[in-house]
C-alpha positions, 0 to 999 in steps of 0.5 A, spaced: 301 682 901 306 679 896 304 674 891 307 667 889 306 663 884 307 658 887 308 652 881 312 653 875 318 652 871 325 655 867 330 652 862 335 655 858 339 653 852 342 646 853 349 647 854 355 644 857 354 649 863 347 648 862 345 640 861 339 638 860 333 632 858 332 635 850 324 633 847 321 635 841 317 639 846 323 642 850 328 642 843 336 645 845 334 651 843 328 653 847 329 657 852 324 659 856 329 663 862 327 666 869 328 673 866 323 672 860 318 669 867 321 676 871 318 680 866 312 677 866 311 676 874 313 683 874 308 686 869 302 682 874 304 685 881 307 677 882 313 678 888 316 670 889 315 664 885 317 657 885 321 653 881 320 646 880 326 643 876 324 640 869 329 637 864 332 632 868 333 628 874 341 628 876 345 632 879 348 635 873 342 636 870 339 641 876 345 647 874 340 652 871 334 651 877 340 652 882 343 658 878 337 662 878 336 660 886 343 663 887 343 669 882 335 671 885 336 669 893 329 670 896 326 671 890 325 663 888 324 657 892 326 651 888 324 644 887 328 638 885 327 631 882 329 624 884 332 619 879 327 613 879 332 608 880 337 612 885 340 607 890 342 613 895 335 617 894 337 622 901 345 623 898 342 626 892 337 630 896 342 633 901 347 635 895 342 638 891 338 643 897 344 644 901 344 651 901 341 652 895 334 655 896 331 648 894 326 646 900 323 639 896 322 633 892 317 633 887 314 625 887 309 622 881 308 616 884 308 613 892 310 606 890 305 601 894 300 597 891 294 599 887 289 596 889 286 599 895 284 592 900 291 589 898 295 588 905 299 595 907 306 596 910 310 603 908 315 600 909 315 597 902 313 602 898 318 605 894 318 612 896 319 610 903 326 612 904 324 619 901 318 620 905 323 618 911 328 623 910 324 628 908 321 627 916 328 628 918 331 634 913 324 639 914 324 637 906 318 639 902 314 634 897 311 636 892 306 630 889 303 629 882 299 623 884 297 619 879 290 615 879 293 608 880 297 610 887 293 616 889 289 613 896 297 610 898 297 618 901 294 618 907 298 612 909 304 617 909 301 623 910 299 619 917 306 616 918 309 623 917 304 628 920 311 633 920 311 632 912 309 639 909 306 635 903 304 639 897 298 635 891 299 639 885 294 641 880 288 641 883 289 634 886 286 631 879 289 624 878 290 623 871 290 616 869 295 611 865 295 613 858 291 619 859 296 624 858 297 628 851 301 635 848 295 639 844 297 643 838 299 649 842 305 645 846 301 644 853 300 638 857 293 635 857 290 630 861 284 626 859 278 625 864 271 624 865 266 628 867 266 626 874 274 625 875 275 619 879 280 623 884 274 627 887 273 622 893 280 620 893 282 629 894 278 631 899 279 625 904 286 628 903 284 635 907 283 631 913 291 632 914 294 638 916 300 637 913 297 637 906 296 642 902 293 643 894 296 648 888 290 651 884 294 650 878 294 647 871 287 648 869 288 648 862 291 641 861 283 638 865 278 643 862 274 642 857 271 649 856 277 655 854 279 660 860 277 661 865 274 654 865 268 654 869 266 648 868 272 647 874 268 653 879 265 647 882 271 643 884 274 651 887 269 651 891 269 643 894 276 645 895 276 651 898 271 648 904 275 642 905 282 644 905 280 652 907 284 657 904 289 657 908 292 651 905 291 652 898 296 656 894 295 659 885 300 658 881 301 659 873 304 653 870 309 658 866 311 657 861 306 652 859 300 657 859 304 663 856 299 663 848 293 660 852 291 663 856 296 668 859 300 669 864 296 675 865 288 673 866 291 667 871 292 672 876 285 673 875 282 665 875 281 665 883 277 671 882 273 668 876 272 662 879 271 662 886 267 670 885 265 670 893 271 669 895 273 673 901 280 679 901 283 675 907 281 668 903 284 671 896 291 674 899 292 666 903 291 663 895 294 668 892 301 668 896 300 669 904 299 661 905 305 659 900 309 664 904 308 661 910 307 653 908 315 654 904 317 659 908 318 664 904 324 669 906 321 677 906 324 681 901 329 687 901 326 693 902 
């Protein structure tokens, strides 16, 4: 079996070659490159990765993901970024996934109205256009919903049933002004106890187009690794989407000082013990290979 960590990200340096958004978290001289991943990947027995695209979303800003994908073809998958305010939203994402190893888009919001009994027309939502094309060009989307637009999903995924729809980390939802750094430098996203997305996540699994990664653990937990209080939530997920739709991932390099690259390839293990070896080599890379249409690697 090959394994795929199937959601994380690479920059480099920011450079002419190489432009890109600059933050305090992301500063020009960080470099957190697809060899320092590689390493990693290769000391765990992890064979293929996706690389979802950060540090900005024009073109331009796309040329070290596309370079990484041209230097390691069939080792990378890729996933770029839309410009909220693109005019031509199928131009750019014909330029950037024409031959170059990126197979999709990754979306935060849907962009119809957030509340839930007003009047329903997809054709209004913003990310119509997108959800559009993506039908046409066999496009992946890659959705990190938020609480506000979470129920607009189903409307898509029912709309576009050809659509390959992939919910990240966990299917949590965060809400509006819940997201933080912690000292370490990861994401953390503030929710209660019993997490509003929970009723919301698990109406999704009823479409077959759509799939969940298990991933980002660390930025929801309230306990250390293997956050244990999120085995629940495994385990619902696992009887609703099944394991053939449900895909591991690390989050690199996020989650390189804590926890570490290492023990997340044991976190489906720690979470779900009963699991089966035929569910863990769909979780760990078989339904990630299929649903992204991995190629196989050379021998």
């Amino acid at each position: 079996m090959l394994k795929v960590d199937a959601h994380l990200h690479v920059f480099t340096k920011a450079s002419r070659e190489f432009p890109r958004e600059i933050s305090d978290r992301m500063p020009a001289e960080r470099d957190e490159s697809v060899e320092k991943l590689m390493t990693s990947m290769d000391s765990h027995g992890i064979d293929q990765a996706v690389l979802v695209q950060i540090g900005g979303t024009n073109i331009p800003e796309h040329a070290y993901l596309l370079d990484c994908l041209k230097r390691y073809p069939g080792k990378f998958r890729g996933i770029g970024l839309i410009p909220p305010d693109c005019d031509a939203p199928e131009d750019h994402m014909d330029k950037l996934a024409d031959g170059t190893g990126i197979i999709g888009f990754r979306l935060n919001h849907i962009g119809g109205p957030s509340d839930p009994f007003a009047p329903i027309d997809i054709r209004k939502f913003e990310n119509y256009r997108v959800w559009k094309h993506a039908a046409k060009k066999d496009y992946v989307l890659w959705v990190y919903l938020r609480a506000r637009d979470a129920h607009l999903l189903g409307y898509m995924a029912d709309a576009f049933p050809q659509v390959r729809t992939v919910i990240n980390h966990l299917g949590v939802c965060p809400g509006e002004g819940r997201f933080s750094w912690d000292e370490l430098g990861r994401p953390q996203c503030e929710i209660p106890a019993y997490p509003p997305a929970y009723h919301t996540t698990h109406r999704l699994g009823r479409y077959e187009n759509i799939s969940m990664l298990l991933s980002g653990h660390y930025a929801f937990s309230r306990e250390d690794y293997p956050y244990r209080d999120f085995a629940s939530w495994h385990q619902s997920l696992m009887r609703t989407y099944g394991s053939h739709r449900l895909m591991w991932a690390t989050d690199f390099p996020w989650i390189l000082e804590n926890p570490g690259y290492g023990p997340l390839t044991k976190i489906i293990n720690e979470l779900t013990p009963d699991i089966s070896a035929d569910q863990l080599d769909d979780i760990m890379g078989s339904s990630a290979r299929r649903i992204l249409r991995f190629p196989d690697l050379p021998k």
